[in-house]
Biopython code that builds the backbone (N, CA, C, O; Angstrom):
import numpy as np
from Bio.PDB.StructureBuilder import StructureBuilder

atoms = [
    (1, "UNK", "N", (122.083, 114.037, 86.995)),
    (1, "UNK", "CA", (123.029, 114.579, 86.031)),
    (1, "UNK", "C", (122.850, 116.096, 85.960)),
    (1, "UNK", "O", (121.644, 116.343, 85.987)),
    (2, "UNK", "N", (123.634, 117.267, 85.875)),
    (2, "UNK", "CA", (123.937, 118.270, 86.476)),
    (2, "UNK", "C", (123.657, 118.215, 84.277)),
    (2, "UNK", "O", (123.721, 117.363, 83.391)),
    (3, "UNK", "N", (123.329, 119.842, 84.403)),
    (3, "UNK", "CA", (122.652, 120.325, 82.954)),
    (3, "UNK", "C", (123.824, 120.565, 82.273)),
    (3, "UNK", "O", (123.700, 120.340, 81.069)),
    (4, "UNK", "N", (125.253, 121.057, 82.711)),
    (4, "UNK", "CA", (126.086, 121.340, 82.371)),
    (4, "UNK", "C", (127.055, 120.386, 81.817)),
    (4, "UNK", "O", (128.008, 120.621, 81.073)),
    (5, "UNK", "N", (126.569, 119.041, 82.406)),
    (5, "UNK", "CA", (127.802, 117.963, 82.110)),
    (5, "UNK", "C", (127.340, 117.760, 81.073)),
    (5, "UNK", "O", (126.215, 118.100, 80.707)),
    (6, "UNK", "N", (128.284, 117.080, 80.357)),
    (6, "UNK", "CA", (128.792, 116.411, 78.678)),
    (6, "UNK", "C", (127.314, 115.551, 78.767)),
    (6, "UNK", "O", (126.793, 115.217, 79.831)),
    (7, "UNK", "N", (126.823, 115.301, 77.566)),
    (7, "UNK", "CA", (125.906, 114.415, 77.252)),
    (7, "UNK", "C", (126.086, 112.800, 76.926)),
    (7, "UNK", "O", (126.962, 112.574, 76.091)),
    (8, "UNK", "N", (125.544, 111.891, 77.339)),
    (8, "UNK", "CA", (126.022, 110.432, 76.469)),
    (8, "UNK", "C", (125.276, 110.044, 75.072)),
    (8, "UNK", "O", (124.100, 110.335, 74.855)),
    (9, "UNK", "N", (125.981, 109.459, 74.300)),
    (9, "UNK", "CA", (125.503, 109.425, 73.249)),
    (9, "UNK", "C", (124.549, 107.534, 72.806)),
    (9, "UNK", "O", (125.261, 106.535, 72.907)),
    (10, "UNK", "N", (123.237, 107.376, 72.428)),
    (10, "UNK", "CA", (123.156, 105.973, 72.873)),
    (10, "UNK", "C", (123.539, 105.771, 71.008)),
    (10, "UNK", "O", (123.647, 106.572, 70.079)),
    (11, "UNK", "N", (123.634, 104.519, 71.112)),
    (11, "UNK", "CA", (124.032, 104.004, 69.611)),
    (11, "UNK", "C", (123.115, 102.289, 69.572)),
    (11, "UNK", "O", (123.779, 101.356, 70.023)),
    (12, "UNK", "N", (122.091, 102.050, 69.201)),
    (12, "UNK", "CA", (121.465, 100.512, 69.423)),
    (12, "UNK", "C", (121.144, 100.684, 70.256)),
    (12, "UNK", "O", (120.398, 101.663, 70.296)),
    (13, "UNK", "N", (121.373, 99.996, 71.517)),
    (13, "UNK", "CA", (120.852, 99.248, 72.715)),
    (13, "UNK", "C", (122.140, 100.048, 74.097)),
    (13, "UNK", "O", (121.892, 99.998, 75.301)),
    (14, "UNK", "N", (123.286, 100.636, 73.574)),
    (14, "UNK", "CA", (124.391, 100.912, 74.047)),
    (14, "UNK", "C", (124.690, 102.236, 74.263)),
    (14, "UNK", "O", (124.780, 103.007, 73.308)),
    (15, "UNK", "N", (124.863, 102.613, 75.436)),
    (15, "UNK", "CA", (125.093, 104.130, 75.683)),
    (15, "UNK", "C", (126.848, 104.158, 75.605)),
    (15, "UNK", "O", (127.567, 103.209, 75.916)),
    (16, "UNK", "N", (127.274, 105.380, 75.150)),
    (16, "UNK", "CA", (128.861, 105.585, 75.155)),
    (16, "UNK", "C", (128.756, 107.528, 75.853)),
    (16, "UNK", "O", (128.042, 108.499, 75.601)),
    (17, "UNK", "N", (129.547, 107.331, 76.493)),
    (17, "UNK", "CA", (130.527, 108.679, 76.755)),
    (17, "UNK", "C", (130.222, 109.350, 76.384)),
    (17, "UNK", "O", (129.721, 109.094, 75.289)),
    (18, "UNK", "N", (130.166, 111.047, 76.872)),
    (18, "UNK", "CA", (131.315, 111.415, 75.876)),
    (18, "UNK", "C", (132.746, 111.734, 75.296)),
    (18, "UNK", "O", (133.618, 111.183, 75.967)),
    (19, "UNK", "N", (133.144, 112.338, 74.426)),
    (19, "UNK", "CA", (134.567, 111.638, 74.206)),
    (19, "UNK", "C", (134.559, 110.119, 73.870)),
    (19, "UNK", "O", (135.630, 109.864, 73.320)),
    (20, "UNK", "N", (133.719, 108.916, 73.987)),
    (20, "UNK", "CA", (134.081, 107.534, 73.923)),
    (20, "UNK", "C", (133.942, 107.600, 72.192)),
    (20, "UNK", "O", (133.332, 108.319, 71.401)),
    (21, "UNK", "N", (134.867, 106.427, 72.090)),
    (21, "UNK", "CA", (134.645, 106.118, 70.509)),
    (21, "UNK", "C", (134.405, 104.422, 70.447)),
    (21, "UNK", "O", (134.270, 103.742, 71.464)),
    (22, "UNK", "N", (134.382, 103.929, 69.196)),
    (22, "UNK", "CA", (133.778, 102.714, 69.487)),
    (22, "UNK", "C", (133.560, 101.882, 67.626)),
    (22, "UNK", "O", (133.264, 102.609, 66.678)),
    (23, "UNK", "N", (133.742, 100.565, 67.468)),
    (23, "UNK", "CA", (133.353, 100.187, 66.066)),
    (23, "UNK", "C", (131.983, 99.474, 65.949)),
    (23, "UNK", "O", (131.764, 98.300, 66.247)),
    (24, "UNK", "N", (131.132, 100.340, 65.483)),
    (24, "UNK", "CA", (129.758, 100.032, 65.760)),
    (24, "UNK", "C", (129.711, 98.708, 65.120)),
    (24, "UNK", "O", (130.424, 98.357, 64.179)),
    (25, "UNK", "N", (128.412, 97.688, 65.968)),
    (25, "UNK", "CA", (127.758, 96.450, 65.183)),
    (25, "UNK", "C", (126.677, 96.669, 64.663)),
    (25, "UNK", "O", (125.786, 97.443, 65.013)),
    (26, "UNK", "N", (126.757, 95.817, 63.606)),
    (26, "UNK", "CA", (125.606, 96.239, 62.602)),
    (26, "UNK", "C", (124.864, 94.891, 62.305)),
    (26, "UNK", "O", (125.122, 94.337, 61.237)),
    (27, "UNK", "N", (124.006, 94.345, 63.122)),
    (27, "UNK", "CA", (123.643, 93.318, 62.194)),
    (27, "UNK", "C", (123.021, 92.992, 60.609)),
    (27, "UNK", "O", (122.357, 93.908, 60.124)),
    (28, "UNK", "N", (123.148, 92.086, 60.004)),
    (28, "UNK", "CA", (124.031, 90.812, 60.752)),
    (28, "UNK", "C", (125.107, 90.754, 60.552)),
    (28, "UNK", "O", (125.535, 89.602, 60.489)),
    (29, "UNK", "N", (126.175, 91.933, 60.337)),
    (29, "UNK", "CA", (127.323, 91.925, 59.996)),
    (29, "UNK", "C", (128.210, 91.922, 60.720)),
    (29, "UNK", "O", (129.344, 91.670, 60.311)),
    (30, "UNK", "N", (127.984, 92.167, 61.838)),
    (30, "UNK", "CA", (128.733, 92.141, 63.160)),
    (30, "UNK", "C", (129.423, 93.574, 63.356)),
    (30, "UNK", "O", (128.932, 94.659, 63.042)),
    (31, "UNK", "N", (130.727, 93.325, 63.973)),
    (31, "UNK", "CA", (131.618, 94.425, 64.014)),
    (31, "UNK", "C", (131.578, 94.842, 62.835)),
    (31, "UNK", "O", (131.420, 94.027, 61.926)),
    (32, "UNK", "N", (131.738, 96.460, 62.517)),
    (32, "UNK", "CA", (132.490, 97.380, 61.466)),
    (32, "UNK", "C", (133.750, 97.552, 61.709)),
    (32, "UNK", "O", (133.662, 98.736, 62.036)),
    (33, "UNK", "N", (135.057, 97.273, 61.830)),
    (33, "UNK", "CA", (136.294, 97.572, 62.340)),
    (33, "UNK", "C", (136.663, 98.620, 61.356)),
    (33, "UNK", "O", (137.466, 99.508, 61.644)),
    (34, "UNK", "N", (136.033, 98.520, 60.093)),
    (34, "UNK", "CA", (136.939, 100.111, 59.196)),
    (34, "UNK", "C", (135.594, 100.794, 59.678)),
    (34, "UNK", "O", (134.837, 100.147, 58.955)),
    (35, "UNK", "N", (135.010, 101.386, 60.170)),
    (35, "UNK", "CA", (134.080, 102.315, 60.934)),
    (35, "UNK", "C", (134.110, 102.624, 62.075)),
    (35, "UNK", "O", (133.676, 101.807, 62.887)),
    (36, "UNK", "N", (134.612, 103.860, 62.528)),
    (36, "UNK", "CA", (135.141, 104.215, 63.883)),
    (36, "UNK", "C", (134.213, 105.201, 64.182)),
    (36, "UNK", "O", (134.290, 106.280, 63.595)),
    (37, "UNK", "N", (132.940, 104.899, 65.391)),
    (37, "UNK", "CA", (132.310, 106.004, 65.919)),
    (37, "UNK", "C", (132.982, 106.788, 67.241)),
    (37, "UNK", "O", (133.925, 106.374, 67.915)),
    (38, "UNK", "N", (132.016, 108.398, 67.478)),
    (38, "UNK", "CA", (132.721, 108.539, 68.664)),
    (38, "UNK", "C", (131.244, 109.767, 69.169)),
    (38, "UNK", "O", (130.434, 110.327, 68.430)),
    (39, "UNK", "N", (131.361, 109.814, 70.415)),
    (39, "UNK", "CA", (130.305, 110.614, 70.836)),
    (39, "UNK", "C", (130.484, 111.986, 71.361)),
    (39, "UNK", "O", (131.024, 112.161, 72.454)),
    (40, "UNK", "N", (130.111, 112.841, 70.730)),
    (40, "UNK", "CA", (130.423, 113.969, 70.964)),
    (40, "UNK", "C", (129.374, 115.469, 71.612)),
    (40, "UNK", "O", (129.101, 116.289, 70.735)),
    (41, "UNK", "N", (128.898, 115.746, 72.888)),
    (41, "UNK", "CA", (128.157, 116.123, 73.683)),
    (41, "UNK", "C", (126.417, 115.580, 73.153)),
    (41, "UNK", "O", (125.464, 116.276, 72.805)),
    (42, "UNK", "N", (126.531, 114.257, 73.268)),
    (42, "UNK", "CA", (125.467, 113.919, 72.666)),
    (42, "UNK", "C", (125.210, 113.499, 71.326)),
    (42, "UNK", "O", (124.227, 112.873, 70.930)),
    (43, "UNK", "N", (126.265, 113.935, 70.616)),
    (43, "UNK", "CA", (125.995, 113.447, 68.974)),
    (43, "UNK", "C", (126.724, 112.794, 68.773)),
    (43, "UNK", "O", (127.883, 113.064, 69.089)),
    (44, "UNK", "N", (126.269, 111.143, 67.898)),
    (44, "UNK", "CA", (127.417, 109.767, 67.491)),
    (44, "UNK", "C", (127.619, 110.365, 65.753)),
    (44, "UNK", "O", (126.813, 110.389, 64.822)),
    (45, "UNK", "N", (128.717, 110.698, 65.826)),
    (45, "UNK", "CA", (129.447, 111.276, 64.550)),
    (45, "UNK", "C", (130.470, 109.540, 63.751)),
    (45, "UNK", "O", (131.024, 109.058, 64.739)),
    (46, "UNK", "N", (130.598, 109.207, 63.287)),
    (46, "UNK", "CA", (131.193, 107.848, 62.575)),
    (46, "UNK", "C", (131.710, 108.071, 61.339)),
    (46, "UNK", "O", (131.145, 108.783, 60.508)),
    (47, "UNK", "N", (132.805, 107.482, 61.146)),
    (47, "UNK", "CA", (133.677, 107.431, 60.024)),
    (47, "UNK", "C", (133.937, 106.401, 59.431)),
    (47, "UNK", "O", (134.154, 105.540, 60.283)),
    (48, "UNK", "N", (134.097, 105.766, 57.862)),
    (48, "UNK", "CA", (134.517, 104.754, 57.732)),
    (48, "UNK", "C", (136.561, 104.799, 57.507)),
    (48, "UNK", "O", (137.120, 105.313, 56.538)),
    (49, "UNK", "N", (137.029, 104.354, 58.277)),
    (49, "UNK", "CA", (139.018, 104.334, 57.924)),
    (49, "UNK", "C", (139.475, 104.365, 56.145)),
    (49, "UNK", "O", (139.552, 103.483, 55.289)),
    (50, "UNK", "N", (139.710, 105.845, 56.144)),
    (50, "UNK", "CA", (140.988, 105.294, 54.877)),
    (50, "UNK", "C", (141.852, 104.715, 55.208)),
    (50, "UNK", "O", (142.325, 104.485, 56.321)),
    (51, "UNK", "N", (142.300, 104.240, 53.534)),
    (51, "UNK", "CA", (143.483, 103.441, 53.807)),
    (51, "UNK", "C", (143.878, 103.881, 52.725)),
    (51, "UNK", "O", (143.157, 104.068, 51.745)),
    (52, "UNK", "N", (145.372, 104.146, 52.810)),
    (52, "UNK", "CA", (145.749, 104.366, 51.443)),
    (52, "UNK", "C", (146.177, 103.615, 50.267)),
    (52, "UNK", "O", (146.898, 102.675, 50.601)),
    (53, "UNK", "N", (145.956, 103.711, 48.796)),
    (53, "UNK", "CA", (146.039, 102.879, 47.733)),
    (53, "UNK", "C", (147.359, 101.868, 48.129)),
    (53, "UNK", "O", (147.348, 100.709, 47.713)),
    (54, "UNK", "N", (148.319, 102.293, 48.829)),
    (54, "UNK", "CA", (149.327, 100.708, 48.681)),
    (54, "UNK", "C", (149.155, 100.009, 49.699)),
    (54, "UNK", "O", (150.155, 99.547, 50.248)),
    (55, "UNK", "N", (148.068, 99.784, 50.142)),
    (55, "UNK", "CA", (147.780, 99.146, 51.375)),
    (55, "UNK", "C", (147.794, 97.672, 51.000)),
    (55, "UNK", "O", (147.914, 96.799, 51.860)),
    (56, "UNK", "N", (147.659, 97.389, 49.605)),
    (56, "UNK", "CA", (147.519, 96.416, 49.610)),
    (56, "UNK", "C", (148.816, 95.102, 49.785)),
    (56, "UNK", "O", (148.785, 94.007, 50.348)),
    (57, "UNK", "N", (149.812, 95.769, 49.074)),
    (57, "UNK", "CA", (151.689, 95.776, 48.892)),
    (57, "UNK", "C", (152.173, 96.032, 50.503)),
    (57, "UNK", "O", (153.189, 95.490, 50.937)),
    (58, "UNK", "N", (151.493, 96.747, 51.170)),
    (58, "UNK", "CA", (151.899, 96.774, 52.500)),
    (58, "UNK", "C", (152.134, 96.035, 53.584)),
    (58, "UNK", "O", (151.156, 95.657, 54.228)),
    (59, "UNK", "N", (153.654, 95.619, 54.079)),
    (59, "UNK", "CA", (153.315, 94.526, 55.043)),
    (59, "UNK", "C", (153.114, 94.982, 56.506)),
    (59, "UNK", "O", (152.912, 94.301, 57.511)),
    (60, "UNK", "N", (153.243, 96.539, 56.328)),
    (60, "UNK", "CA", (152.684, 96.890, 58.141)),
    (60, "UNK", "C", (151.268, 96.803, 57.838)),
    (60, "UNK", "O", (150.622, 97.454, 58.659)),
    (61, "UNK", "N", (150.678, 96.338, 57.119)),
    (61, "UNK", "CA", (148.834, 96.637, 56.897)),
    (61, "UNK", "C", (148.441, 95.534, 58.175)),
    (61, "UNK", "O", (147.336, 95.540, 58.718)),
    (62, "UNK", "N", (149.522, 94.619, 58.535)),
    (62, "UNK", "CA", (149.156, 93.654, 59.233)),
    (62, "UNK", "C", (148.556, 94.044, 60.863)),
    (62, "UNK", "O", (147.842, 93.168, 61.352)),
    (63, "UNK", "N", (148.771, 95.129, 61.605)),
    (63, "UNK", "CA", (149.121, 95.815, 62.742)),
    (63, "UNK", "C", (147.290, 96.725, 62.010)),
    (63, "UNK", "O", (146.649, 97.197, 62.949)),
    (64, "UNK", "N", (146.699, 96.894, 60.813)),
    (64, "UNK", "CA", (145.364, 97.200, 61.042)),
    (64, "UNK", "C", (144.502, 96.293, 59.800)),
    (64, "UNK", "O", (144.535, 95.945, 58.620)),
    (65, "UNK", "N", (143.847, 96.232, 60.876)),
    (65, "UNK", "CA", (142.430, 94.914, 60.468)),
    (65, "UNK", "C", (141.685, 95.304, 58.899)),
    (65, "UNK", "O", (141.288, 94.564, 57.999)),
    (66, "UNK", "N", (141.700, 96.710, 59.028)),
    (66, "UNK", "CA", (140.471, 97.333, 58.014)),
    (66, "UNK", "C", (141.352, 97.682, 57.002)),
    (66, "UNK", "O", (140.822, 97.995, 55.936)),
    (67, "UNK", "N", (143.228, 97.724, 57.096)),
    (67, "UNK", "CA", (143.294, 98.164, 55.254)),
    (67, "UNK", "C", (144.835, 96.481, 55.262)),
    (67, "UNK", "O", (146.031, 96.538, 54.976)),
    (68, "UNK", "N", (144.025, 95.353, 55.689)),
    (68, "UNK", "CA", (144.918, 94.281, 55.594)),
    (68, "UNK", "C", (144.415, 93.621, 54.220)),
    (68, "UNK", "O", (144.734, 92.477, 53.896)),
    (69, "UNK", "N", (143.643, 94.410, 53.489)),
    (69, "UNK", "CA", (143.304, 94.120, 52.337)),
    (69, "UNK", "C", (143.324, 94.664, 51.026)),
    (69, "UNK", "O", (143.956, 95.702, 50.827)),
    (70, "UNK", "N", (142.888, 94.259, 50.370)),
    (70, "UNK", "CA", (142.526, 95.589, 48.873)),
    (70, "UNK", "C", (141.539, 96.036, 48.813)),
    (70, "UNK", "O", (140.509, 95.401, 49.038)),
    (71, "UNK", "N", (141.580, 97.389, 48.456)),
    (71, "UNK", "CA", (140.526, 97.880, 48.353)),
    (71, "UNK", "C", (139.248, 96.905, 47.814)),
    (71, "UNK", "O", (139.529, 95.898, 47.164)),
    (72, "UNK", "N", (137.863, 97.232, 48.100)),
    (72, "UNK", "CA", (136.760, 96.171, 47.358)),
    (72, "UNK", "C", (136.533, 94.963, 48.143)),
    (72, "UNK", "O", (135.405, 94.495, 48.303)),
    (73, "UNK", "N", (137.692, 94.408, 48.678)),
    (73, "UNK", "CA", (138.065, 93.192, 49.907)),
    (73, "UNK", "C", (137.595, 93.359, 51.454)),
    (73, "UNK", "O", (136.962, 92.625, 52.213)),
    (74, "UNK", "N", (138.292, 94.891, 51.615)),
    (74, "UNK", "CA", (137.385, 95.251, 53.355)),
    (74, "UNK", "C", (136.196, 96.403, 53.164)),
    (74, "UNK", "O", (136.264, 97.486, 52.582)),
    (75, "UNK", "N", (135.068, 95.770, 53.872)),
    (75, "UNK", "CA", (134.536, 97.335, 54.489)),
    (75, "UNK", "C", (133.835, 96.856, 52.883)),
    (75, "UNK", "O", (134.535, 97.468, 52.077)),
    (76, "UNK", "N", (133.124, 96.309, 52.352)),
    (76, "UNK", "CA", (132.431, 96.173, 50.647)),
    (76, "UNK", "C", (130.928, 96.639, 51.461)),
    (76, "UNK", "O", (130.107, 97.207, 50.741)),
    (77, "UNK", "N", (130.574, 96.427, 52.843)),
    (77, "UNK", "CA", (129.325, 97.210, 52.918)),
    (77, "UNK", "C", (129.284, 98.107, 53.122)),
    (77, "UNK", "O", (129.961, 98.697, 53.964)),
    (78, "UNK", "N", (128.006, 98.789, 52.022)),
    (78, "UNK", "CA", (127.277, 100.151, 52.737)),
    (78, "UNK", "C", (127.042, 100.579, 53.993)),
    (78, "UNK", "O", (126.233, 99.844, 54.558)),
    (79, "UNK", "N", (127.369, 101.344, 54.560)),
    (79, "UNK", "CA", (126.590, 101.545, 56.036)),
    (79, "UNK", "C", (126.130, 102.830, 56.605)),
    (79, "UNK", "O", (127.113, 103.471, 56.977)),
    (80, "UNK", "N", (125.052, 103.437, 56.811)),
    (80, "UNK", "CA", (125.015, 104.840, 56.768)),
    (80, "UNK", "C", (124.664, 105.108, 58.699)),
    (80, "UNK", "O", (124.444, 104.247, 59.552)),
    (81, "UNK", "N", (124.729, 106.449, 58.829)),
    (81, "UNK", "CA", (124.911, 106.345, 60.395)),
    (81, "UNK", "C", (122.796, 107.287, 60.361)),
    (81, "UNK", "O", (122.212, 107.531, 61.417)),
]
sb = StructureBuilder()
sb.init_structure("model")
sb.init_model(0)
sb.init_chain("A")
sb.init_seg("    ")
for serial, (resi, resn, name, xyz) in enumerate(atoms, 1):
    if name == "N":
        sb.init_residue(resn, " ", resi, " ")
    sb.init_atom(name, np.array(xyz, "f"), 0.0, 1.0, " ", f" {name:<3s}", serial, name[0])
structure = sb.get_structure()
């Protein structure tokens, strides 16, 4: 690997890209789907998805996993990176 190229970022057991993004697992919780990581010259930076308050009244909420609920309903764990 040449000193100049982009760095990979490992996350667990799992190396990503860089540029790659990804919804980290957390055991024993499995997937995070409202938590979107991404690797950036070496550093895993992660977000958890807003959603906005009428998400719940919303029937395109269906098309995303993480605000197909009410608030308190998705994403109720803590998770720190």
């Amino acid at each position: 690997m040449q000193a100049d190229a982009p760095r990979a970022c490992r996350f667990g057991r799992r190396w990503y890209l860089n540029n790659e993004s990804w919804h980290p697992s957390v055991p024993p919780f499995g997937e995070m789907k409202c938590i979107l990581c991404w690797c950036v010259s070496g550093e895993t930076h992660c977000q958890r998805q807003e959603c906005p308050p009428s998400a719940c009244a919303s029937p395109a909420t269906r098309d995303n996993p993480c605000c197909a609920k009410c608030r308190g309903e998705c994403c109720a764990h803590t998770w720190h990176h």
